[in-house]
N, C-alpha and C positions, 0 to 999 in steps of 0.2 A: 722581830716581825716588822716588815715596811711594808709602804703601802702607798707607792706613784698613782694619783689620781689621773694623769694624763702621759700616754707616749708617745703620743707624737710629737714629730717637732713643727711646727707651720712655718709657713713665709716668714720671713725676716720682715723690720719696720721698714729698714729701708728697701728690700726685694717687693714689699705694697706699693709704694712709690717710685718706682724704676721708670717709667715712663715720662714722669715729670723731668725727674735726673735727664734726661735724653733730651727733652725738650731744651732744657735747660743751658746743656753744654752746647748744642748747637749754636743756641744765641750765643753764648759767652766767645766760643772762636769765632766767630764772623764777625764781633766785635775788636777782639784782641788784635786782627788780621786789619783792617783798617784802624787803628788808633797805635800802632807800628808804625804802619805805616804815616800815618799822620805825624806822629813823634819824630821820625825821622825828617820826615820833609821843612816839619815847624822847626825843629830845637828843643823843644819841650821837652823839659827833664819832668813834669808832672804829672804828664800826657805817657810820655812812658812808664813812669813808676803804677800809673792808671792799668796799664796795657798789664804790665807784669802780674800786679795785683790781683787783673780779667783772668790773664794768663795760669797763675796759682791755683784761682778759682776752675777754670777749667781742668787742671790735673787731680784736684781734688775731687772734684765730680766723678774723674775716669775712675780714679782708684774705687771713691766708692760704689761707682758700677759695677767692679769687676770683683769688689770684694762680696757684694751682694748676691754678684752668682756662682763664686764659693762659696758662699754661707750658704744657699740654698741645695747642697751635694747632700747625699744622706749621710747619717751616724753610720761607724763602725766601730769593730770590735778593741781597736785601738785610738777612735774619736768618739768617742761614747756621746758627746754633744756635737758631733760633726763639724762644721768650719764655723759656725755661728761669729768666733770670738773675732774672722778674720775683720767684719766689720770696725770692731773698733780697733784693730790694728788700723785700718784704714785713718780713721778717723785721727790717731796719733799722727798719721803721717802727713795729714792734711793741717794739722797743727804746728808740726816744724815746718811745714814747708811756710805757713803763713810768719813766724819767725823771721825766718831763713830772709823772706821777701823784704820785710820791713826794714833787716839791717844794711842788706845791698843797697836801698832804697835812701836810707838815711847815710850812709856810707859816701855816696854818688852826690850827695845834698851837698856834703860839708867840704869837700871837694872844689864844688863847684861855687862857693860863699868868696865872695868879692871879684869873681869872674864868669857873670851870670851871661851866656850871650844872648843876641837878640832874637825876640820868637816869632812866626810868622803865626797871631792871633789868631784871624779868621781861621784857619786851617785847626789850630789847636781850639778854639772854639766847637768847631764843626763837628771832630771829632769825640769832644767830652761830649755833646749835649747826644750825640747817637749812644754812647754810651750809658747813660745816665737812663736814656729810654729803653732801651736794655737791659736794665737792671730794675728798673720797673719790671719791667713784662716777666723779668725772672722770678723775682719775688712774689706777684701775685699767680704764677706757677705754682709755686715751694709752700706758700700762705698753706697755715695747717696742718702740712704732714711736717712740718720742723720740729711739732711737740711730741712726736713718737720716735724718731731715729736719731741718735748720734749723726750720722753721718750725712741725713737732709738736715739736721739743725745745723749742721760744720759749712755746708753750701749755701745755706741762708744765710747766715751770719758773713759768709763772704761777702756774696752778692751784696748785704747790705752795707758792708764799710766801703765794698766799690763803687757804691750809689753813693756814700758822703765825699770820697773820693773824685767819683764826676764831680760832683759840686764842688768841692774844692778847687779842680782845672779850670772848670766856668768862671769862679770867681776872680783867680789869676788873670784870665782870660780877660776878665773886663775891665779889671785895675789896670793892667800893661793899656791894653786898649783907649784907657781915659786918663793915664795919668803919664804913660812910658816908663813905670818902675818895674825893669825886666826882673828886680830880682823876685819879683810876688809868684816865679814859678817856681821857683828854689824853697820858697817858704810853702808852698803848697805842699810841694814833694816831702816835705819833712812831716807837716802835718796829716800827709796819706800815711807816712810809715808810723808815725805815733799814734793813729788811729786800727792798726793793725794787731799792734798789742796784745791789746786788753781783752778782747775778741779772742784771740789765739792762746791765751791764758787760761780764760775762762774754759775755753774747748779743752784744753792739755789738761784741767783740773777734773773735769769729769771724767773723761778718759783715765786718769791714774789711777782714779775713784772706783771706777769697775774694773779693771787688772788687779788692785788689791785687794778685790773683793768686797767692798764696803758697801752696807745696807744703803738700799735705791732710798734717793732722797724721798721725806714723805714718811716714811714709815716707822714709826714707832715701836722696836722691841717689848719694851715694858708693857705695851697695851696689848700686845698679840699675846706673851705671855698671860697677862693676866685673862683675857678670853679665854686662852685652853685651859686655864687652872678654873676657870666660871664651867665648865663640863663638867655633867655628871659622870662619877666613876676615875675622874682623875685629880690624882693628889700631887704630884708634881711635875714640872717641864723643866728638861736643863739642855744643853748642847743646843740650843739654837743658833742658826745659820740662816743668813739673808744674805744672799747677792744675785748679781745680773750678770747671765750670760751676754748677750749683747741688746740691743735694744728694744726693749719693748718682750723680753725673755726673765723675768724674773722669776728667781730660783727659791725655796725655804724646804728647810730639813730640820727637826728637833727630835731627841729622845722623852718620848712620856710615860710616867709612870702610874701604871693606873692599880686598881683597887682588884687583889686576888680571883673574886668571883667575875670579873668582868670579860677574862680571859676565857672564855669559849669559844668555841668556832663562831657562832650565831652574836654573841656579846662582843666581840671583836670587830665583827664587820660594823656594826651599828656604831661604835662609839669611832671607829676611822672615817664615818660617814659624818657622823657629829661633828667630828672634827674638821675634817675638810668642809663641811657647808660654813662653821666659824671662820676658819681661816680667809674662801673664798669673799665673805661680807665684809673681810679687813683687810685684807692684800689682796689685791689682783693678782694671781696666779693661776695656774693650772696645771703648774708643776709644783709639788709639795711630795715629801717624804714624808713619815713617823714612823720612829722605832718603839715599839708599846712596850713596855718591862714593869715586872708584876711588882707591886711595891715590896715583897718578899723579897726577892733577888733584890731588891733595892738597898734593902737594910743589910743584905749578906754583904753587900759590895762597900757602904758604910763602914761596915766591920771588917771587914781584909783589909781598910786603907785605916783604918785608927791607930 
């Protein structure tokens, strides 16, 4: 006997937030598009490593627009959860690609180590400090919906290594400018790719975290078990199951075995109601399964495997 408290599927975390996302990537290319160009005209290995970073950030954004409006397609009979999961594919992908960027980036650095040329400041100034203001105005876009979606936390977390990023080019920026040590753009570049990282790590670890299915951070099996076994009428819980479809989609399934007389029509509904108001008070869901099994068959099943 099961018992889905909920079928629908709703909006996605990040299909709630789509709008910001737009907002978002608009800044980031009209940014990337002059700090190219700037890179180019300066020399600035910093300034571009900036650009590419904006650049990453912007594709990352695309994907996860467009994964959000496959996620939002309905279930079928062969996607029984429908595209939900494409978001965190998205999200995977926004995390090699931030990879990907940092080693070009640091790659292009060690390269360019004892033949640094010279950079046209102002210009390479000019262009970090528009960015940096950009990455502001993105971030207090983003501010809030980062703690519900994979995939708007993946563009915050951009945005904001390309904000310490800007500051790093500034910084270059005003060292060459006050001392003429061109290589302070070379050192910068390096420190925009090791700034990339950690960021990008951290993203790929929750990402692997939901593909393998593993219980949404926060939630404690032990304690949800012992709540259903605190119901009256139930004497055991086993096969329990916690995972996340995609963000802000949290899944729970358990077989319970409850007490011979409870199994009626009328005694049934009432203790899956019990149940699901427990469950609801400790997980947030509204997707929950139970399979109810009489503790009779329980002990038959005991005894076939002895």
């Amino acid at each position: 006997m099961g018992h889905d408290h909920s079928h629908t599927h709703g909006i996605t975390a990040t299909g709630r937030h789509r709008k910001r996302l737009i907002a978002v990537l608009a800044i980031t290319l009209s940014v990337v598009l002059v700090q190219v160009a700037g890179a180019v005209v300066s020399g600035s290995l910093s300034l571009l490593a900036d650009a590419g970073h904006m650049l990453s950030d912007a594709a990352g954004v695309t994907i996860a627009l467009l994964a959000a409006w496959i996620a939002g397609r309905p279930a079928s009979d062969q996607r029984t959860y429908g595209y939900q999961r494409a978001e965190v594919l998205a999200a995977l992908a926004n995390a090699l690609i931030l990879i990907v960027i940092s080693v070009v980036i640091f790659s292009e650095a060690i390269r360019r180590i004892g033949a640094a040329p010279d950079v046209q400041t102002d210009i390479m100034l000019f262009a970090a400090v528009l960015g940096a203001a950009a990455n502001v105005a993105s971030l207090v876009i983003l501010r809030g919906a980062h703690r519900e979606s994979l995939n708007v936390r993946g563009a915050y977390l951009e945005v904001l290594g390309d904000l310490l990023g800007s500051f790093a080019v500034i910084a270059a920026a005003v060292v060459i400018m006050a001392t003429g040590f061109q290589a302070a753009d070379t050192i910068a570049s390096v420190v925009i790719a090791l700034m990339i990282l950690p960021r990008a790590w951290s993203l790929l670890r929750d990402v692997v975290d939901v593909l393998l299915e593993a219980s949404p951070k926060g939630v404690e099996v032990q304690m949800i078990r012992e709540h259903i076994l605190s119901v009256e009428g139930v004497t055991d819980v086993h096969d329990i199951h916690i995972w996340t479809i995609t963000s802000g989609v949290p899944v729970f399934s358990a077989h319970v075995v409850v007490e011979d007389g409870v199994l009626n029509a009328r005694g049934a509904d009432q203790l899956l109601d019990k149940l699901i108001t427990c469950l609801g008070s400790h997980f947030d869901t509204d997707h929950c399964t139970f399979q109810l099994e009489p503790a009779s068959h329980s002990e038959h099943e005991a005894h076939q495997h002895a």
